[in-house]
C-alpha positions in Angstrom: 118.1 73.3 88.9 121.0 72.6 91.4 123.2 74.7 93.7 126.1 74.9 90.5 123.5 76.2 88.4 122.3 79.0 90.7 126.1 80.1 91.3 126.5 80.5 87.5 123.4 81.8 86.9 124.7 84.4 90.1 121.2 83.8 91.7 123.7 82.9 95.0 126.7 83.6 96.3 129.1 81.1 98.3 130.1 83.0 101.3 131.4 82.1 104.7 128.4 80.2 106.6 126.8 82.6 109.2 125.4 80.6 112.2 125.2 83.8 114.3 122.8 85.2 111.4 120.8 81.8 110.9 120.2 82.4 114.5 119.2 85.5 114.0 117.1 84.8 111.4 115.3 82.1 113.3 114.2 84.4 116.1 113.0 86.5 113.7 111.1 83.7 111.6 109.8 82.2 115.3 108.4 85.7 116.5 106.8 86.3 112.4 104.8 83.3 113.3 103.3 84.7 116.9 102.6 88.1 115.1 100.8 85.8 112.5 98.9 83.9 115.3 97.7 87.3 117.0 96.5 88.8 113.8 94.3 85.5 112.7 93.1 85.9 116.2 92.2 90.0 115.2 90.6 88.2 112.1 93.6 90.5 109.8 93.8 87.3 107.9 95.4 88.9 105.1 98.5 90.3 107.7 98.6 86.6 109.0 99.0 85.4 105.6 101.8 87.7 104.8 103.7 87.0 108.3 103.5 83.8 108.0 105.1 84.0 104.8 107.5 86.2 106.4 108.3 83.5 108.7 109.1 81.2 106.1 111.3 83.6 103.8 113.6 84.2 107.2 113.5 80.9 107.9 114.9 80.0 104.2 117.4 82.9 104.3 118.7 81.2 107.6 119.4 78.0 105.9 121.1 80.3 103.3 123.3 81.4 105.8 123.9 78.6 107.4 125.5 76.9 104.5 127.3 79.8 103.0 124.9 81.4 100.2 122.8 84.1 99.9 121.1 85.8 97.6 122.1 88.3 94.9 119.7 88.7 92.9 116.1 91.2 92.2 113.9 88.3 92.3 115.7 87.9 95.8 112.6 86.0 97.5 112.3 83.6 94.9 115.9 82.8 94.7 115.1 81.6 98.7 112.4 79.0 97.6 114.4 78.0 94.7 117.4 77.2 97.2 115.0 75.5 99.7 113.9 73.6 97.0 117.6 72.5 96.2 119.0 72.1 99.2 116.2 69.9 101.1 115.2 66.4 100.8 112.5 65.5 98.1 110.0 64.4 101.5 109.9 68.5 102.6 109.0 69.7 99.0 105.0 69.7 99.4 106.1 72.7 102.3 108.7 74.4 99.9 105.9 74.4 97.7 103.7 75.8 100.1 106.3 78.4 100.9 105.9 79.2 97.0 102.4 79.6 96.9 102.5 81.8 99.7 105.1 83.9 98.2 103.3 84.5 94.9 99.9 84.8 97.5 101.8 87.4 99.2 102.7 89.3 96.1 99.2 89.8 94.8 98.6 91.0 98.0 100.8 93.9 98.6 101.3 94.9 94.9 98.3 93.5 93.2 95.2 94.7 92.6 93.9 92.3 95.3 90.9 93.9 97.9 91.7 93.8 101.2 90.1 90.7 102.9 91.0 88.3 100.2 92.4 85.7 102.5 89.8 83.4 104.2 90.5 82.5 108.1 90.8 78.6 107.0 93.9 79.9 103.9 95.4 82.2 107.0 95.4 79.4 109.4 97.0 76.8 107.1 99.5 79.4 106.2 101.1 79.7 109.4 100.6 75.8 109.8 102.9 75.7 107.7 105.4 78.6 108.7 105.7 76.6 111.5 106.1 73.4 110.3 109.0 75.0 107.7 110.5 76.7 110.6 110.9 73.3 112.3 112.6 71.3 109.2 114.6 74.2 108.6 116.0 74.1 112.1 116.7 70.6 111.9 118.3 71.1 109.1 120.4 73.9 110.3 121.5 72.1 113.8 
């Protein structure tokens, strides 16, 4: 897939790039990953998980906005990975597709029928490993 196809498919929208949102965005992706680190620390591994994801969703919507796009469609937070996975160089796609397992790890987790404790300290900790790490290529990206 490739930005032209998402357009046509309407998965995105060109619109005027947003640096004062990607900013935004980014604060809000930086302070998802403390909130992540303080709840592995609480041993809600779970939480952690799902922050960290978090991180990495705002931190993909930045890069949206930074180029012009966003979203417009239902499956709104796969659309982000999708356009991560476009947009950035084939060397960052083992994080995009850590930011794709945590997505689908995040769904079964608030809307499956997944018991609470599900996520080991060691999955909860490489999650936000790799928030981080996505928050960092994303903000080279974007600067």
């Amino acid at each position: 897939m490739n930005l032209s196809e998402m357009l046509k498919k309407r998965e995105i929208l060109r619109v005027e790039p947003d640096p004062k949102t990607a900013k935004k965005l980014l604060a809000v992706s930086t302070g998802g990953i403390k909130a992540a680190e303080d709840n592995l620390k609480m041993n809600h591994n779970d939480v952690a998980l799902q922050l960290a994801y978090t991180s990495m969703l705002n931190a993909g919507r930045a890069l949206m906005a930074a180029k012009g796009y966003r979203g417009s469609s239902e499956t709104h937070h796969k659309i982000v990975v999708n356009f991560c996975s476009v947009v950035l160089p084939a060397d960052s796609m083992s994080l995009v597709s850590a930011f794709n397992r945590f997505r689908v790890r995040r769904h079964d987790i608030v809307y499956g029928e997944i018991e609470g404790g599900s996520v080991g300290e060691s999955e909860a900790h490489s999650a936000i490993a790799k928030a981080r790490d996505f928050l960092e290529l994303i903000k080279s990206k974007i600067s």
